[in-house]
C-alpha positions in Angstrom: 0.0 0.0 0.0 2.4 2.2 -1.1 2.2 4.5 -4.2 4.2 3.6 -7.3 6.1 7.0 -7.7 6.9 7.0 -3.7 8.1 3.6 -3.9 10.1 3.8 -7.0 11.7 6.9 -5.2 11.9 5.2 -1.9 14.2 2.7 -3.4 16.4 4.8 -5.5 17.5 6.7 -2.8 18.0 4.3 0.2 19.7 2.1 -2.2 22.5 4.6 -2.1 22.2 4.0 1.4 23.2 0.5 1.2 22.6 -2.3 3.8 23.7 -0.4 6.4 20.0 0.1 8.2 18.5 -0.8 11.8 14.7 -1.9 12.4 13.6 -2.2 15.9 10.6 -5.1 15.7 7.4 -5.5 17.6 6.0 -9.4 16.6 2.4 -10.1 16.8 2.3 -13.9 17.2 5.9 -15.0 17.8 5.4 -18.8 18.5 4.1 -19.3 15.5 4.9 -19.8 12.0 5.3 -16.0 11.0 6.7 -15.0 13.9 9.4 -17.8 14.3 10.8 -17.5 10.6 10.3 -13.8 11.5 13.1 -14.3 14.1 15.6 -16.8 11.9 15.8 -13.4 10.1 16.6 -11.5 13.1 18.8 -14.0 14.2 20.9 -14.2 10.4 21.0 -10.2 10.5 21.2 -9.0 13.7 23.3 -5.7 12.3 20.1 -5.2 10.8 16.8 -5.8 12.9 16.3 -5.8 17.3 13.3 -7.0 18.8 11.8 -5.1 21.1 8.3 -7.0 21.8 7.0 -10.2 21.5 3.2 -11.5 21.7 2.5 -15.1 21.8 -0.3 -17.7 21.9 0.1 -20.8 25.0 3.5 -22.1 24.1 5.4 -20.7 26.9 8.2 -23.0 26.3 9.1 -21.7 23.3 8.4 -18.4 24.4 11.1 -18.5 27.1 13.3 -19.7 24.8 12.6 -16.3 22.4 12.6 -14.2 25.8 16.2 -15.5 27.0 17.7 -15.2 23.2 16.2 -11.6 22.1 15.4 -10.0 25.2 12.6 -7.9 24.5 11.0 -5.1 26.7 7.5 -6.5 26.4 5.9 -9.5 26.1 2.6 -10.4 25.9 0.5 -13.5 26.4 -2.5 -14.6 24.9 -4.3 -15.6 28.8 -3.8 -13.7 32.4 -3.5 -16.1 34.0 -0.2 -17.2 32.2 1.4 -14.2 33.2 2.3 -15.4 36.5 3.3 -18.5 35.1 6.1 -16.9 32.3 7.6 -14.9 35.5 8.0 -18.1 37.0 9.6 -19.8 34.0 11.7 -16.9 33.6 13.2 -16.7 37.4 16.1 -15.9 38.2 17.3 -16.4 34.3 17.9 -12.5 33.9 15.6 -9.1 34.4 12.3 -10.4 32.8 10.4 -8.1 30.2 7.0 -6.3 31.5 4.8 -8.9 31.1 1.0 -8.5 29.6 -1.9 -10.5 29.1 -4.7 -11.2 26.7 -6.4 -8.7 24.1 -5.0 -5.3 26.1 -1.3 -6.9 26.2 -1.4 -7.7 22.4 -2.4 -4.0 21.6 0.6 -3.0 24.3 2.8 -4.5 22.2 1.4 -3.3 18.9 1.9 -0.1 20.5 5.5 -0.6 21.6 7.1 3.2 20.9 10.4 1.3 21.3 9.7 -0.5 17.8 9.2 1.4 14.0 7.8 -2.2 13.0 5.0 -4.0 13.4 5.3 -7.6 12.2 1.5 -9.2 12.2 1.3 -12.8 12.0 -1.7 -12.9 13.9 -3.7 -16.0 12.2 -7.7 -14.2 11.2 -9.1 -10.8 12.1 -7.5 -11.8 15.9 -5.3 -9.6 14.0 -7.4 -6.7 12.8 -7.6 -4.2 16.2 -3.7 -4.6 17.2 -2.9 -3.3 13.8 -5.0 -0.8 13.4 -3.1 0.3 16.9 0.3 0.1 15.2 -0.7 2.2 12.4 -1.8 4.9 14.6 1.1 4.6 16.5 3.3 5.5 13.5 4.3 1.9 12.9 5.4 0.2 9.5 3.4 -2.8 8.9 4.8 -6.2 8.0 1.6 -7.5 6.3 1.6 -11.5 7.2 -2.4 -11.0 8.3 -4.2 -10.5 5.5 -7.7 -10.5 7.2 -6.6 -7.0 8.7 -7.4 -5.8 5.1 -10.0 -8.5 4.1 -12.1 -7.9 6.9 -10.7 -3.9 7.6 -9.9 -2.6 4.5 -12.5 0.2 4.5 -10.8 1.4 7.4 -7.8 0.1 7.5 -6.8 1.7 4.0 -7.7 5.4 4.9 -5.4 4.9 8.2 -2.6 4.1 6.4 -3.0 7.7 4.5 -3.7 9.4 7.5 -0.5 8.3 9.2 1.5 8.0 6.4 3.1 4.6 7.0 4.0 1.8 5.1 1.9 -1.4 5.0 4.3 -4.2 3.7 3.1 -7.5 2.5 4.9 -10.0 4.0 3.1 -12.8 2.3 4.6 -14.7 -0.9 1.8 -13.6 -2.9 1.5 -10.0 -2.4 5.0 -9.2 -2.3 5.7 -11.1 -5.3 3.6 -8.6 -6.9 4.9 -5.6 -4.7 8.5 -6.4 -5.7 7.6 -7.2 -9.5 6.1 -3.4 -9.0 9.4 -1.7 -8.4 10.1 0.2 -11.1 6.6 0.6 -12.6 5.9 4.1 -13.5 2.2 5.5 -12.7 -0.6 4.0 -14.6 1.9 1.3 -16.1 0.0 -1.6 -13.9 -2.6 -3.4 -16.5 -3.6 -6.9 -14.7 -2.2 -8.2 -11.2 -1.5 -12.3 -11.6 -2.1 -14.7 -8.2 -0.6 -17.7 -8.8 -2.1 -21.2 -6.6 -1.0 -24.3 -5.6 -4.1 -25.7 -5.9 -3.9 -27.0 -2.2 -4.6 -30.3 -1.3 -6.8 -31.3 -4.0 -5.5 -29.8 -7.0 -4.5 -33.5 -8.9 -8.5 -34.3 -8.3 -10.9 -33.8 -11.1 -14.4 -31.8 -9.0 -16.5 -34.9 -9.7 -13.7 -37.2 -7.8 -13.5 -34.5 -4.9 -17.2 -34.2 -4.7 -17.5 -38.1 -4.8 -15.1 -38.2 -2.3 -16.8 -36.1 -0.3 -19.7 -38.3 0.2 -17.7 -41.4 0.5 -14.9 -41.1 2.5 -15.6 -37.4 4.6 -12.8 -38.2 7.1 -10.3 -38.9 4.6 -11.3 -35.6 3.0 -10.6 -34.0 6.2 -7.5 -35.4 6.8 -5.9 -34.6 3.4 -7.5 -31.0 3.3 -5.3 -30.7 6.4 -2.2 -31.1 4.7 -0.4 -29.0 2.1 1.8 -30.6 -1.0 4.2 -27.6 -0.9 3.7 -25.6 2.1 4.2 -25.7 6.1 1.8 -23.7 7.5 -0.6 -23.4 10.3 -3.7 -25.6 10.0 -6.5 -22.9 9.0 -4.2 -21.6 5.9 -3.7 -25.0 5.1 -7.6 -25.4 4.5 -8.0 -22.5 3.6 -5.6 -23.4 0.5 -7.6 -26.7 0.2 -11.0 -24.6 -0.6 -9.1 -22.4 -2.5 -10.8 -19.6 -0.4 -7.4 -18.8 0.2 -6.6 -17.2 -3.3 -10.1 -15.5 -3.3 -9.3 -14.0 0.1 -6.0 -13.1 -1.4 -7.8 -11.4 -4.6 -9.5 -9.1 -1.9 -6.0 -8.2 0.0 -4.4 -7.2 -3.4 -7.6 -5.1 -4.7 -6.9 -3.0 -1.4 -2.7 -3.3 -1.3 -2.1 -2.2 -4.5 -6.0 -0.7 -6.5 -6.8 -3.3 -9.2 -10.3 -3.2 -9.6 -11.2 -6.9 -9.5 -11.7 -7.2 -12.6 -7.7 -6.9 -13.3 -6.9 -9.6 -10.5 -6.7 -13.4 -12.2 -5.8 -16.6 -10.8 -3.6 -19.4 -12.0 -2.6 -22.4 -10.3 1.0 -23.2 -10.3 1.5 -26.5 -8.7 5.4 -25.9 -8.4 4.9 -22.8 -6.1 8.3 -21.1 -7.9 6.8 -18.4 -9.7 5.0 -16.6 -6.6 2.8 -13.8 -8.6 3.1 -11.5 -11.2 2.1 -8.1 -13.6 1.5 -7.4 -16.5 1.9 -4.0 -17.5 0.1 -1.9 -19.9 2.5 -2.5 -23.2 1.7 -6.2 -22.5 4.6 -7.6 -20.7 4.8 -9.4 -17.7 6.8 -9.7 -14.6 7.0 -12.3 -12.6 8.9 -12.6 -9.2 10.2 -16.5 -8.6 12.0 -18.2 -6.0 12.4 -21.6 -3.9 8.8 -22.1 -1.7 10.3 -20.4 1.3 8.6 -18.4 3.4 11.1 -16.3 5.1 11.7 -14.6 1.7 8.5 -12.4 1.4 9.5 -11.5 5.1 13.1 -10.8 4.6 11.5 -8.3 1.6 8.6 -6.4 4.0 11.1 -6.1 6.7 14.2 -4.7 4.8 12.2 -3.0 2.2 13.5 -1.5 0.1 17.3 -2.6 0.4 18.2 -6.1 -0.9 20.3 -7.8 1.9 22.5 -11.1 1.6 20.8 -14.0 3.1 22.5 -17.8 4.0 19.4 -19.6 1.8 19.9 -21.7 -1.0 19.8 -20.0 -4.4 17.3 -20.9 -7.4 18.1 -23.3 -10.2 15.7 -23.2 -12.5 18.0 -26.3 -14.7 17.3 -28.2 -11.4 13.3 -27.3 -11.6 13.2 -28.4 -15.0 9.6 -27.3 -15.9 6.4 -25.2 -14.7 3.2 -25.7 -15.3 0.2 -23.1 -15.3 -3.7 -23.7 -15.7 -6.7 -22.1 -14.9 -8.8 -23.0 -11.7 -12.1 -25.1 -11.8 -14.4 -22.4 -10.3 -17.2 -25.4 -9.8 -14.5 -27.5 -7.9 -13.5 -24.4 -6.0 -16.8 -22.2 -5.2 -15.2 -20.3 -2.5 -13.3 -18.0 -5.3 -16.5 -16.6 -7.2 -17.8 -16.1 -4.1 -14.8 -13.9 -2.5 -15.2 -12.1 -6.4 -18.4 -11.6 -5.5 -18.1 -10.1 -1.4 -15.1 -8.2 -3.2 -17.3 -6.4 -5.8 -20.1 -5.9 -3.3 -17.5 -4.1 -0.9 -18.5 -2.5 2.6 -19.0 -4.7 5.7 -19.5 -8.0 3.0 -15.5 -9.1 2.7 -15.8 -8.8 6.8 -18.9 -11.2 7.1 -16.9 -13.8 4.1 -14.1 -13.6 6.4 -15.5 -14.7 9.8 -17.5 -17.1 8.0 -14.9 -18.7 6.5 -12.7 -18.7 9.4 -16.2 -19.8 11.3 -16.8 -22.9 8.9 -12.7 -24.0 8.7 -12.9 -24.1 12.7 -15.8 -25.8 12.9 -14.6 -28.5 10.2 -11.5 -29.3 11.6 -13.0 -29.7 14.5 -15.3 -32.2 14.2 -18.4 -29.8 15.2 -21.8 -30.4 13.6 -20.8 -33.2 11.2 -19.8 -30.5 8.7 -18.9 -31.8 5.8 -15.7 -30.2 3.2 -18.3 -28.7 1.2 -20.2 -27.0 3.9 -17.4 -24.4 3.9 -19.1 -22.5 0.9 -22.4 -23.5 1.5 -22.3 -21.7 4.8 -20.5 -18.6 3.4 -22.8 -18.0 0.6 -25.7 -18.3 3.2 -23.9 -15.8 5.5 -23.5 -13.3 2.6 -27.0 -13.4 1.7 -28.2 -13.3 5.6 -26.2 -10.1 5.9 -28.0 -8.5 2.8 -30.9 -9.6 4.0 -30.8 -8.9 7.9 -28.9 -5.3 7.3 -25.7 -6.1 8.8 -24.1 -5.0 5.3 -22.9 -1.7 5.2 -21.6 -0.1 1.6 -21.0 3.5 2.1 -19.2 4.9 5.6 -17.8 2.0 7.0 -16.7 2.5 10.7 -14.7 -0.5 12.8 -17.6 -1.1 14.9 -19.7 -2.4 11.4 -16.8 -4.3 10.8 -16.6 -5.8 13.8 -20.1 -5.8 14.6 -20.6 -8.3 10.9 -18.0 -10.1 11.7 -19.5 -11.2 15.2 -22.4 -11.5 13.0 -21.5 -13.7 10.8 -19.8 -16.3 13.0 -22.6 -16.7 15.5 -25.1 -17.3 12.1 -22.8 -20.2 10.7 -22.6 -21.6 14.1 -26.1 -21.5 14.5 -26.5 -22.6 11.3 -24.4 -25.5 11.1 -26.3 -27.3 14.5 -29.4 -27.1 13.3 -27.7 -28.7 10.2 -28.1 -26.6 7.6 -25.0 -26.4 5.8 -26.2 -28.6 2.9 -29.1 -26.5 2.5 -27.0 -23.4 1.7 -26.0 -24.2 -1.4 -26.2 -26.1 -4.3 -22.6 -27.3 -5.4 
């Protein structure tokens, strides 16, 4: 979320600079994926990046661990009554960090004035209100949530303005396009390219997944669980399974970088090398490409704009051999028209598709209700059309509390929903 012309500036001038830069870091959700390949970086430049606050889930082992090694000057927990617990754990080790709990510490540290970066990975719109804090307090944004813009982007996008900081994607997706970006003049940007995996299911034909689906449900749910290419946190995973994942990730680009949606296409990649791509107005493309590594889209958000040397392995495309592109089955994959459609409809709707698709994947994996794999967009599409219906969609003058007012919406209705059994009455798939 940066403008074209500032950016191409930005990185002209600081790449007289050099590498020689410091970033102090504030990390919403340290324990987990994000936030521990967040802190390899750290750890492979520390000429380059301090942490200065941590926030973390239950793993207080880990934790420590992170405490002892980076020493930050705030940490935060996700329960109370684990605060007493980390002082324990952390006795006598060294002077422990102030320690905060739940939804108030998490803000704390999004707040940290010690830091100049906010680094969100925050799984869902958990994430939303702690970076909306960090942008008010001045703060950078490394962008690893992308429901704060799904869900926020009405309000979240005018913030950004206001406070003039820079919202980062730190996502392989989105800053494959922001770095294939660098460089393009104003107006030059003709069509933004997602590229997909294809998730779990993307070697199945829709009438062998659908089959499936009636067949053999718990195998379903065990191989929608895990990813061909990817290690990441079990909602994602699904998420990428649905492919509601890339429709989600149509919205986040629509507000990161203006395509109207109807400049934003998907292709599935299976090879997860070429990340995303451009095509500019004369007609050519630009692609950004690299090994399926995580820590590279957050090396980018986090040292932006300097390039610095990193210990990974380099890309051989000889060793590759080939790539393969194709277009997604839309039947097979509902979920995309349907974040297309919350997309164009704007307001309060990408808020109430966001819950209820974080509503429905939690339920699944869970066990709750009998849900079946294609109950996920049976219950979305039933949430959209209850929040046209029941006025919780707002178009015009979003505030936060309609955004977080639908998205409270929305997850009570598909829980509600789902036990009275209703999920296959939704939606005809």
């Amino acid at each position: 979320m940066i403008p074209l012309e500032e950016a191409l500036k930005l990185t002209l001038s600081k790449t007289l600079e050099g590498s020689n830069f410091h970033k102090s870091l504030s990390i919403l959700g340290s324990t987990g994926s994000i936030g521990t390949q967040t802190l390899d970086i750290v750890r492979a430049r520390p000429e380059n990046f301090r942490v200065t606050s941590l926030s973390a889930g239950r793993n207080l082992d880990l934790l420590v661990e992170q405490i002892v090694e980076f020493e930050p000057q705030i940490v935060s927990v996700q329960n109370n009554e684990d605060i007493s617990t980390l002082k324990s754990m952390l006795s006598g080790k060294f002077t422990p960090p102030t320690i905060v709990g739940g939804d108030e510490g998490i803000v704390e540290v999004a707040r940290d004035k010690n830091s100049d970066t906010l680094v969100t990975g925050i799984v869902g719109a958990a994430g939303l209100k702690p970076t909306i804090e960090g942008i008010k307090g001045g703060k950078d944004i490394a962008l690893a949530n992308k429901e704060t813009l799904i869900a926020g982007g009405p309000v979240v996008v005018p913030l950004v303005s206001k406070h003039g900081v820079n919202m980062l994607p730190a996502d392989s997706e989105h800053s494959a396009i922001f770095q294939s970006l660098q460089g393009c003049p104003p107006g030059g940007l003709a069509k933004v390219v997602l590229t997909a995996s294809g998730g779990a299911f993307r070697d199945f034909t829709k009438d062998e997944l659908f089959s499936l689906c009636e067949t053999d449900p718990s195998a379903v749910l065990a191989k929608a669980t895990t990813h061909p290419n990817w290690d990441m946190g079990a909602k994602i995973t699904l998420d990428s399974a649905t492919m509601c994942n890339k429709g989600l990730e149509v919205i986040e680009a629509h507000y990161l970088f203006g395509a109207s949606y109807s400049d934003i296409d998907i292709v599935v990649h299976p090879q997860s090398i070429v990340h995303s791509m451009v095509e500019m107005r004369d007609t050519s493309a630009i692609a950004q490409m690299g090994w399926a590594d995580m820590r590279l889209p957050l090396v980018y958000s986090l040292s932006w704009p300097h390039r610095i040397p990193m210990p990974y392995k380099r890309l051989n495309l000889a060793e590759i051999g080939s790539l393969t592109f194709k277009a997604p089955d839309l039947l097979k994959y509902p979920c995309i028209d349907l974040c297309y459609s919350a997309g164009s409809m704007g307001g309060t709707m990408t808020a109430v598709l966001n819950a209820a698709n974080e509503q429905a994947n939690s339920m699944y994996r869970g066990g709750s209700a009998g849900l079946g794999f294609l109950d996920i967009p049976r219950l979305i599409e039933g949430a959209m059309e209850g929040a046209r219906e029941g006025g919780v969609y707002v178009k015009e003058g979003v505030e936060l509390e309609d955004i977080l007012r639908a998205d409270e919406w929305a997850r009570e209705w598909v829980e509600r929903k789902a036990g009275e059994g209703m999920g296959k009455k939704v939606l005809s798939v």
